[in-house]
PAZAPA-4460 file (N, C-alpha, C; in steps of 0.05 Angstrom, whole numbers, plus 32768, in hexadecimal, padded with zeros to 4 digits):
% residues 131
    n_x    n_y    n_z   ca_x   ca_y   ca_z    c_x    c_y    c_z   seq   type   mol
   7E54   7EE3   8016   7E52   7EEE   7FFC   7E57   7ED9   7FE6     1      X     A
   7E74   7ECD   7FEF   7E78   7EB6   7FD4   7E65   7E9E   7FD3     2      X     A
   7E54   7E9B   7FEA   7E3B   7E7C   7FEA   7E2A   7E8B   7FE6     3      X     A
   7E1D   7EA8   7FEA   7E08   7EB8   7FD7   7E06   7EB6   7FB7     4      X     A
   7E16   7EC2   7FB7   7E23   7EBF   7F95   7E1C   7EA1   7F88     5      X     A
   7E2E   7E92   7F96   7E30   7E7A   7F87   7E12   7E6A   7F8B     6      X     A
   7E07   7E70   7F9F   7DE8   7E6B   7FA2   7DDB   7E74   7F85     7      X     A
   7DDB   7E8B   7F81   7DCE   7E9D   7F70   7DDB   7E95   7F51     8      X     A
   7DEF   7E85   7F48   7DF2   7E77   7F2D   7E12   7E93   7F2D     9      X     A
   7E1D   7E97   7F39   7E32   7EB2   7F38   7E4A   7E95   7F3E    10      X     A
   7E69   7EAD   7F29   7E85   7E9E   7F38   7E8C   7EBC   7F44    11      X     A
   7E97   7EBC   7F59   7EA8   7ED0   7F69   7EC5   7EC5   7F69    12      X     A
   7ED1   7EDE   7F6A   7EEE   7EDE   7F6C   7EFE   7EF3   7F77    13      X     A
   7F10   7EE8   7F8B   7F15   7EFC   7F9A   7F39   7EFE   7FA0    14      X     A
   7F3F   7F0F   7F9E   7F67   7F11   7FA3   7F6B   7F20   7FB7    15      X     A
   7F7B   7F17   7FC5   7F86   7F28   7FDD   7FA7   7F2F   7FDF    16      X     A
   7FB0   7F4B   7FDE   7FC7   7F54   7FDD   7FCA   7F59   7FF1    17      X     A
   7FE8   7F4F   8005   7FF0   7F5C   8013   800C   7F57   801B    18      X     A
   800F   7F79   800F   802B   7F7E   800A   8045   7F7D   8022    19      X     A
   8056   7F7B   8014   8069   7F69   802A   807C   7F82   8031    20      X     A
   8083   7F7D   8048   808A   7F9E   8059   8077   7FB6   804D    21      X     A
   8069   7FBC   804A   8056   7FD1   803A   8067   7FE9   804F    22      X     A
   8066   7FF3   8063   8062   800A   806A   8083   800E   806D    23      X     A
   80A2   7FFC   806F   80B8   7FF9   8065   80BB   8008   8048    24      X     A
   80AC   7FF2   803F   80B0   7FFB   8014   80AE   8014   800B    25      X     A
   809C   8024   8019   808E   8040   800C   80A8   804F   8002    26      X     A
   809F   8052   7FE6   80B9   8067   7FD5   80A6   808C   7FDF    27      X     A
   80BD   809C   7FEC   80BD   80A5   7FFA   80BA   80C2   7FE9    28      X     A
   80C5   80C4   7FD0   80C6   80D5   7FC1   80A9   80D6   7FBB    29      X     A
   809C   80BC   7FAC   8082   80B9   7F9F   8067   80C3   7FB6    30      X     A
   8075   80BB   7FD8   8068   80C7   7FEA   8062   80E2   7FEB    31      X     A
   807A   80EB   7FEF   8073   8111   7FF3   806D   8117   7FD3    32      X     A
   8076   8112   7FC3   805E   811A   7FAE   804A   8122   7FAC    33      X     A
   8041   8100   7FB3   8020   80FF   7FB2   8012   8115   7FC7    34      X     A
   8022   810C   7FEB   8014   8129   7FF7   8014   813D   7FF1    35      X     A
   8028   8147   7FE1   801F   8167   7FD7   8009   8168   7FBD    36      X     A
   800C   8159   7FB1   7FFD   815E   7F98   7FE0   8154   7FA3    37      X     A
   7FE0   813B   7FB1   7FC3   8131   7FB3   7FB9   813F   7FCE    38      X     A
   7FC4   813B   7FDF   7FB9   814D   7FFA   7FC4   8175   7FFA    39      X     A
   7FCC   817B   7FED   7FD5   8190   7FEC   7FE6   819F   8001    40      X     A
   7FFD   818D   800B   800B   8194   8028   8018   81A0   801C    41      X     A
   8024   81BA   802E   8037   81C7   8027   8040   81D6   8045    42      X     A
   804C   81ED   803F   805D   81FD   8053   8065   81EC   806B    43      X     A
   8061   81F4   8080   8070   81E5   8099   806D   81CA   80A1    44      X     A
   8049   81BC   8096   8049   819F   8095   805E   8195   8084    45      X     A
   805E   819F   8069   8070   8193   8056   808C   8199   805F    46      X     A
   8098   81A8   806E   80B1   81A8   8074   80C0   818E   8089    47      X     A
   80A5   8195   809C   809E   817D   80AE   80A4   8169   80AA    48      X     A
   8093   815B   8093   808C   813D   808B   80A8   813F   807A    49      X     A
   80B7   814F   8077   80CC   8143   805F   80E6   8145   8070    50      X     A
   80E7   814F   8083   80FD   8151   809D   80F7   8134   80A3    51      X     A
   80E5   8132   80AA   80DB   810C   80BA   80E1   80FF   80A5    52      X     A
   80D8   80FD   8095   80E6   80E5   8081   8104   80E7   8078    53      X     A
   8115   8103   807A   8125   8100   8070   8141   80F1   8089    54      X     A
   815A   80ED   807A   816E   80DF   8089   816E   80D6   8099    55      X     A
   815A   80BA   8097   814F   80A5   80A0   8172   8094   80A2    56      X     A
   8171   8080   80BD   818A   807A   80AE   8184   805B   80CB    57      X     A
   8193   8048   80BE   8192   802B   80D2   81A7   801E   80C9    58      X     A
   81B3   8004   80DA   81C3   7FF8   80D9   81BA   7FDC   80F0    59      X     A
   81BF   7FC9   80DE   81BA   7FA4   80E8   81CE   7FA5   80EF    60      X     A
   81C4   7F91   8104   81DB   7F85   811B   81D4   7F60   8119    61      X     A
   81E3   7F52   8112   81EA   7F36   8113   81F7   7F28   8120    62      X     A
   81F0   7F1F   813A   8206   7F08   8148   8214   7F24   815E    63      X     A
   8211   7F36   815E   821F   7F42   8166   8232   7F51   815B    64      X     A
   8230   7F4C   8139   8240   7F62   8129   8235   7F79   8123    65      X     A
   8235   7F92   8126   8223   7FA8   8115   8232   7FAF   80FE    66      X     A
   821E   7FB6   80ED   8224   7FBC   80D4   8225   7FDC   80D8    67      X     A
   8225   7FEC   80C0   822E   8008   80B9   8218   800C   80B5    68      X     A
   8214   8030   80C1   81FC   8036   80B7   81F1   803F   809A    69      X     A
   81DC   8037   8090   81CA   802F   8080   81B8   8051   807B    70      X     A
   81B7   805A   805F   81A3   8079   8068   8189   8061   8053    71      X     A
   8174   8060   8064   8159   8057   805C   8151   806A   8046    72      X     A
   8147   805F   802D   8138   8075   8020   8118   8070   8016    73      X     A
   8117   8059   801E   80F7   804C   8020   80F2   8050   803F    74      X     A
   80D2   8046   803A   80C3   8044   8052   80C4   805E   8060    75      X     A
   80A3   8057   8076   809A   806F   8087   80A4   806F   80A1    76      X     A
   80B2   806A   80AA   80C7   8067   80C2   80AD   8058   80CF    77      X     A
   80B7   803F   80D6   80AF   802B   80EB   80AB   8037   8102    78      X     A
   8094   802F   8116   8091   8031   812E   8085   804E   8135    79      X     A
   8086   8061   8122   8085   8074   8129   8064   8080   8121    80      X     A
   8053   8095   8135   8045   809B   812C   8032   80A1   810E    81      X     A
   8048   80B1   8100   8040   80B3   80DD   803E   80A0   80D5    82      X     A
   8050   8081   80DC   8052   806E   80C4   8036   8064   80B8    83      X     A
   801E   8065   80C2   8009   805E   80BF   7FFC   8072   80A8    84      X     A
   7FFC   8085   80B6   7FE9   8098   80AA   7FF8   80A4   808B    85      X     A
   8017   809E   808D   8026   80A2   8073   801F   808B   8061    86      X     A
   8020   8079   8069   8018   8063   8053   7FFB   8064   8047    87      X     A
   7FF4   8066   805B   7FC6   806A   804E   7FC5   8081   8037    88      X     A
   7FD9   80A0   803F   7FDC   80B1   802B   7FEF   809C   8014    89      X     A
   7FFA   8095   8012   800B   808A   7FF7   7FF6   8077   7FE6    90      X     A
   7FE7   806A   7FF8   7FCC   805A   7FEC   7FB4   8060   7FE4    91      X     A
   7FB0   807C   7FF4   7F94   8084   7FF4   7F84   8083   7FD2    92      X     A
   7F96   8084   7FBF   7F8B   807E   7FA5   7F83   8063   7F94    93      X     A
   7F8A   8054   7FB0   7F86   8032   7F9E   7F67   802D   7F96    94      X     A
   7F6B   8026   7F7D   7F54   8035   7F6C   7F35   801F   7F7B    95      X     A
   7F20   801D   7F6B   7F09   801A   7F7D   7F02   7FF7   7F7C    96      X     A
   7F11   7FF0   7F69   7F13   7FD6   7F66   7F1B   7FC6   7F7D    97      X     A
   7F30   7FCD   7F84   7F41   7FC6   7FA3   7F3B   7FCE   7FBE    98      X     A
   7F30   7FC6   7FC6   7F29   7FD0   7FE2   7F37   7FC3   7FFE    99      X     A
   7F3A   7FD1   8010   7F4E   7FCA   802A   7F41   7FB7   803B   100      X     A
   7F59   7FA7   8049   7F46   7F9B   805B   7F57   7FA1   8071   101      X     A
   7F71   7FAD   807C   7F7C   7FAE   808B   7F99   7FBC   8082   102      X     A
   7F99   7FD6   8088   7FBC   7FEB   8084   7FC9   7FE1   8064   103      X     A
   7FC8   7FC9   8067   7FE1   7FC4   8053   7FD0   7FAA   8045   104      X     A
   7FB8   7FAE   8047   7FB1   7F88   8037   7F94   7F92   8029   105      X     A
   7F95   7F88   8016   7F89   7F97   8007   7F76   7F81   7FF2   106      X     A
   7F58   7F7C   7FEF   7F4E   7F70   7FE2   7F3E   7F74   7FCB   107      X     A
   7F3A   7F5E   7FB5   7F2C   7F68   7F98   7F1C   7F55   7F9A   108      X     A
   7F05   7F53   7F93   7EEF   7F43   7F90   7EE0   7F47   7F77   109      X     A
   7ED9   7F34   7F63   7EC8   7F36   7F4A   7EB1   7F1C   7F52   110      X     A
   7EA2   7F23   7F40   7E82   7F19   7F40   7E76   7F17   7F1F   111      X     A
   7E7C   7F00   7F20   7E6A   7EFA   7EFE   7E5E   7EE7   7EFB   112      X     A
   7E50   7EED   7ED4   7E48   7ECB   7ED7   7E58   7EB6   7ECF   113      X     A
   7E73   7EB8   7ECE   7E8B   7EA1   7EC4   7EA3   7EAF   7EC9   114      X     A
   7EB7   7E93   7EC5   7ED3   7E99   7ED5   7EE3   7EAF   7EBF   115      X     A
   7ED7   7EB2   7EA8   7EF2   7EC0   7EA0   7EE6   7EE0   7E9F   116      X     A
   7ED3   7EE5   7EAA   7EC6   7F00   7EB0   7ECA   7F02   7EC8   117      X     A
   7ECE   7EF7   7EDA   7EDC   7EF1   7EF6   7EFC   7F02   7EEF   118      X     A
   7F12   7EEF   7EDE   7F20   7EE9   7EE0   7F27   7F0B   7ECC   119      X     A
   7F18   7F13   7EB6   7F29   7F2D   7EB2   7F18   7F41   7EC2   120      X     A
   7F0A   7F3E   7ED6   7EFD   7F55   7EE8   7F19   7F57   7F01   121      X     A
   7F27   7F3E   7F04   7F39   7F3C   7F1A   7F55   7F44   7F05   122      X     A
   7F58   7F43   7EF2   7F70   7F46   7EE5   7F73   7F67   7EE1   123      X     A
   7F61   7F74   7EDC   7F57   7F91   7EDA   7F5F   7F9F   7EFC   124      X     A
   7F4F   7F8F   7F0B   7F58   7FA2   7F20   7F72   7FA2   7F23   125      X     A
   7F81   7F89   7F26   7FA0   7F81   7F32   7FAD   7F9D   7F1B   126      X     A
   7FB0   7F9D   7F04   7FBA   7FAB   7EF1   7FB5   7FCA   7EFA   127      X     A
   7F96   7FD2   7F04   7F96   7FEF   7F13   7FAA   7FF7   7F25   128      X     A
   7FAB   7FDC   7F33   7FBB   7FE2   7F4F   7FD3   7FE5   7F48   129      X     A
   7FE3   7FD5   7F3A   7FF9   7FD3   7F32   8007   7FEE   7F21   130      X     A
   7FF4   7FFE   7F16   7FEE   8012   7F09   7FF6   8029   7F29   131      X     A
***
């Protein structure tokens, strides 16, 4: 695409996000939100999904010291079936600018005839996302 382009007299530009612990980070509140309002879960899924997320709790171990337990209030619990499919619902709105290339990595691509039509076509998306 970018030696098409640049064949054709085009600058491309392209950003790749990928967020660091993504499926850890998820604010958990802003999660079940969104599923009720945007997917419309309710009654026994929604009791469900908010039993599973709730009193989450861990504790690090160092050298052989453990620490105290920890109540998690981010993230989709690691390892576990949902964590996937809870994070894609917390994303499913990343607007059309941004497109996925893999769970948690996520790319923007612009196409013009110069760098700074490039450069606010890529500043526009980042700002959606961020949004």
């Amino acid at each position: 695409m970018i030696m098409k382009n640049t064949l054709n007299g085009k600058v491309t530009g392209v950003v790749f996000f990928d967020f660091c612990n993504a499926f850890g980070s998820v604010n958990r509140v802003k999660l079940l939100h969104k599923l009720k309002l945007d997917f419309g879960i309710s009654g026994r899924l929604w009791s469900y999904v908010v039993s599973f997320l709730s009193g989450r709790r861990a504790w690090i171990e160092v050298n052989q010291l453990v620490g105290e337990w920890l109540e998690l209030l981010y993230g989709t619990s690691a390892g576990t079936m949902l964590e996937m499919i809870l994070f894609l619902a917390r994303v499913h709105d990343t607007p059309a600018s941004v497109s996925f290339k893999f769970a948690d990595d996520l790319v923007s691509r612009a196409v013009a005839e110069d760098i700074p039509s490039v450069q606010k076509s890529v500043q526009e998306a980042m700002d959606q996302l961020a949004d």
